[in-house]
C-alpha positions in Angstrom: -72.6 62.9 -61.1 -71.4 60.3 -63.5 -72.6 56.6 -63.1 -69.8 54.1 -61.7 -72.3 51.3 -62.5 -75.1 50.6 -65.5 -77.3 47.9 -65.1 -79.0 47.6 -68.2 -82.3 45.3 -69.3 -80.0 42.4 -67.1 -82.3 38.9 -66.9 -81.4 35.9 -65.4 -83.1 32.6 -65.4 -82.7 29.2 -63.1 -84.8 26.7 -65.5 -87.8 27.6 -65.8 -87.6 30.4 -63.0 -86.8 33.9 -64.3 -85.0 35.7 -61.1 -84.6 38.6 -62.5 -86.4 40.0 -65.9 -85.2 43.2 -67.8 -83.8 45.1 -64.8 -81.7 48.7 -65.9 -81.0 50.9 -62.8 -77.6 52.5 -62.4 -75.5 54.1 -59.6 -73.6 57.1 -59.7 -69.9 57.8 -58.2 -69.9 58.4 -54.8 -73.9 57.1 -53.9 -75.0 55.3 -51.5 -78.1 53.1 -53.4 -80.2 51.4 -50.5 -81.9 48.1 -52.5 -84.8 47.3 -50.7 -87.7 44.6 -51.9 -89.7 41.5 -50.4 -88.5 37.8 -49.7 -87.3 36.8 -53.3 -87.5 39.8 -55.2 -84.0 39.1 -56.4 -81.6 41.3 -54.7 -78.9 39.2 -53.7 -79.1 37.4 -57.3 -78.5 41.0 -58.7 -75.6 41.0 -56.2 -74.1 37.5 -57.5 -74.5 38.7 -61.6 -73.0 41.7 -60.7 -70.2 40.4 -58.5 -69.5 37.9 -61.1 -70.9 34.7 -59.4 -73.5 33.8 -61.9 -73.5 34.9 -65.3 -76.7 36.9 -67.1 -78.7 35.4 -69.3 -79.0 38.5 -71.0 -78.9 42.0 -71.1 -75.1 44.1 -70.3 -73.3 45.0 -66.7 -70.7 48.6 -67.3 -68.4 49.2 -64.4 -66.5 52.7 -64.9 -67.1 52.4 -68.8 -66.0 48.7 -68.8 -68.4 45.6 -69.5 -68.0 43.0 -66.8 -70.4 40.3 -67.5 -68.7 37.0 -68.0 -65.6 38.5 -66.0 -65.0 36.1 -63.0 -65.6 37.2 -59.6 -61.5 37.3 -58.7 -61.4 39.7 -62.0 -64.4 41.9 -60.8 -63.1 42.4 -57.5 -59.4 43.2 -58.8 -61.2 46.0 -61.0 -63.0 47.2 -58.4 -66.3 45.8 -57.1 -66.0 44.0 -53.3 -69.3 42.7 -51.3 -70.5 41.0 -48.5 -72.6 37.7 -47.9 -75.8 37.5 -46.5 -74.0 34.8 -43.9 -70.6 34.8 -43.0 -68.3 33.7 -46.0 -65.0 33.9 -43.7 -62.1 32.0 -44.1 -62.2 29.3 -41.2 -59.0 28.7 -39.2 -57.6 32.4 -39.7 -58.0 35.4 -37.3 -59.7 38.3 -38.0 -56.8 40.0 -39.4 -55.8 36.9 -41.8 -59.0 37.5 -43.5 -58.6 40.9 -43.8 -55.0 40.5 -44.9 -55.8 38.2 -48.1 -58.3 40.8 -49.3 -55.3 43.5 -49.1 -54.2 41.2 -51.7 -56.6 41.9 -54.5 -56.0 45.7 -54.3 -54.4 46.8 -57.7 -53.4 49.9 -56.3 -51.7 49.8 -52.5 -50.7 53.8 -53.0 -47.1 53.3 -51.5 -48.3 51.4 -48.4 -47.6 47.7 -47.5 -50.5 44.9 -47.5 -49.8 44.8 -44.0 -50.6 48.7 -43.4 -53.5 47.9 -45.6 -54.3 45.4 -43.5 -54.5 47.6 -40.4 -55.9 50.8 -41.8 -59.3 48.4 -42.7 -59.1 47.1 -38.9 -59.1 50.3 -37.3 -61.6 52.0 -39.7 -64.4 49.0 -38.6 -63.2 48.6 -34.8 -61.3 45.5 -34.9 -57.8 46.8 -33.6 -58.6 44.7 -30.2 -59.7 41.6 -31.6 -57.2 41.2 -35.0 -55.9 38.2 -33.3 -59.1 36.1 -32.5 -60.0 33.2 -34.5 -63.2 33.8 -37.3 -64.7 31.3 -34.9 -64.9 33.1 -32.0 -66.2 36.2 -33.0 -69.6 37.4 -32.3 -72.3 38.0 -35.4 -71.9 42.2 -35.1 -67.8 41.2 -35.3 -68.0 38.4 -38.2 -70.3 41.2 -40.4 -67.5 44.3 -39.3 -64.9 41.4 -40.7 -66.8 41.4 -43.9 -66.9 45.0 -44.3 -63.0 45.4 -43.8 -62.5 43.0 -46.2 -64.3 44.6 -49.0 -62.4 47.7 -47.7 -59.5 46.7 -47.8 -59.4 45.3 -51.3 -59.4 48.8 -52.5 -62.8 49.2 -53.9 -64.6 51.9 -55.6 -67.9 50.0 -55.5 -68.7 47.5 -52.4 -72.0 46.1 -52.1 -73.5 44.7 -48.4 -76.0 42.4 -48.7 -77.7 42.5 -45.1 -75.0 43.3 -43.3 -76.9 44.4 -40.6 -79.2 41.5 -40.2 -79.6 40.1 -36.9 -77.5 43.1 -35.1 -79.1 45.0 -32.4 -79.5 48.5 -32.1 -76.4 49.8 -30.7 -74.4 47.2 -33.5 -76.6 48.6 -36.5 -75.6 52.3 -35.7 -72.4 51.3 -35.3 -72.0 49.4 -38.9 -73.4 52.1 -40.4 -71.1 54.5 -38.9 -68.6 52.5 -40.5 -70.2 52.6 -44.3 -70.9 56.4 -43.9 -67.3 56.9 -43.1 -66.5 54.5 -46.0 -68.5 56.6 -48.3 -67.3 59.9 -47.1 -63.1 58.3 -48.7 -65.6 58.5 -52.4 -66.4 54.9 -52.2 -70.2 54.0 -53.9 -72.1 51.4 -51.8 -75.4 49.4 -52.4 -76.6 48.3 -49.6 -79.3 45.5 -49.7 -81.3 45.6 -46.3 -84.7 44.5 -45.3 -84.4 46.8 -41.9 -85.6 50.0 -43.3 -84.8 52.4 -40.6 -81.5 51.8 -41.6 -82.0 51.9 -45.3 -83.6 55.2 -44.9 -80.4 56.2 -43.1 -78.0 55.5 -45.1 -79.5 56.1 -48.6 -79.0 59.0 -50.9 -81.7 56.9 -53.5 -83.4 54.1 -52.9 -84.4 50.8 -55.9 -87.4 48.6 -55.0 -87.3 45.2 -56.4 -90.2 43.1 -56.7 -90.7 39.6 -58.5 -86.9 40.5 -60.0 -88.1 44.0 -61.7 -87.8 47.3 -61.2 -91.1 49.3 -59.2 -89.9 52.1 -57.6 -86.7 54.5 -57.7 -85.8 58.0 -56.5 -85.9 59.2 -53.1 -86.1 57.0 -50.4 -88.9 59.2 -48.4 -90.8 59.3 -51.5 -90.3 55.9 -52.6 -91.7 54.9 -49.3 -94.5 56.4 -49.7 -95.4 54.8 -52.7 -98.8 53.0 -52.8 -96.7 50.3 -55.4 -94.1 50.4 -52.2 -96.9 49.8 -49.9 -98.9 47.2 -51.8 -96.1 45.2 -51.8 -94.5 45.3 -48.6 -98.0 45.5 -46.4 -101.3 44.1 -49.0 -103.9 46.0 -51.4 -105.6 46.8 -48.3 -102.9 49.2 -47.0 -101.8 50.4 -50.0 -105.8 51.8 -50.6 -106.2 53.0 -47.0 -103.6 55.9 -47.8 
């Protein structure tokens, strides 16, 4: 399969903190990439360069064949990269079906339908029909992080990225998000999906990228990668990783 996405030797530093250093990894059409890595290994700042909302320091970002660094995030998303926030980034003072709505907007192609069919397809798709009409305010964590996913969705993305869209759920409300992103990916729609809950990263994921320290240790699939002593060391101590 071709790759929808290049990331190639991508660095970005904060002053004097490098945050991510001479990452390349790619993603190919159709993939679900689980991105897994400890507290501050840079995953949602690879999210935010590749979504547009900080720029690279160096290094070059190809979406279909297209560079996109530099592009602003309004101009990723119209070309076709949507994503979700670690904490809820919903518009306050709308209903659930407002937000979803405005997203409708971005989508370049609508494919004969109406923002408004749009609009209900992505509601239906994440089990929102019943509660379209309640205020972001109201909703409960599992319904806030469905909201996010029917945005993305809705904005007619090829690529959408979660980051930790699962956090905080509980069983029954993990299964049933990721329900939802396998049936996403089963229309052709590529996801990276940034989790630390790795039951559901091994799931989900076709391949899996571990970051640590904003580099790339580990790649390829996710019960091998998990096996890794690298994986281990990092995730558990030298003392697990030389036990196996």
């Amino acid at each position: 399969m071709s790759a929808i996405l290049e990331v190639t030797k991508v660095g970005k530093r904060f002053g004097g903190v490098e945050a991510v250093r001479d990452l390349s990894f790619s993603v190919a059409q159709g993939e679900i990439l689980g991105m897994i890595g400890p507290n501050g290994a840079g995953k949602t700042t690879v999210f935010n360069l590749i979504s547009g909302v900080v720029e690279p320091t160096n290094g070059r970002i190809v979406f279909d064949g297209k560079d996109i660094q530099g592009k602003r995030p309004d101009q990723i998303c119209t070309a076709g990269i949507a994503r979700t926030f670690q904490t809820s980034s919903l518009l306050s003072g709308m209903s659930a079906r407002e937000n979803v709505h405005v997203a409708s907007l971005f989508r370049r192609e609508k494919g004969g339908r109406t923002a408004d069919q749009i609009t209900d397809q992505a509601l239906a798709l994440c089990g929102l029909t019943g509660i379209a009409a309640k205020q972001t305010d109201q909703l409960t964590t599992s319904e806030q992080k469905r909201v996010e996913v029917a945005r993305a969705y809705a904005t007619g993305a090829r690529l959408i990225m979660t980051d930790e869209v699962v956090a905080g759920l509980n069983g029954v409300e993990t299964d049933q998000i990721l329900d939802i992103l396998q049936g996403i990916n089963r229309e052709g729609i590529t996801l990276i999906f940034v989790e630390h809950d790795v039951r559901a990263v091994m799931r989900v994921s076709h391949r899996l990228v571990v970051l640590a320290e904003g580099t790339l240790l580990a790649e390829g699939d996710p019960q091998v990668v998990a096996r890794s002593a690298d994986v281990i060391r990092v995730y558990l101590g030298s003392r697990y990783a030389d036990a196996r």
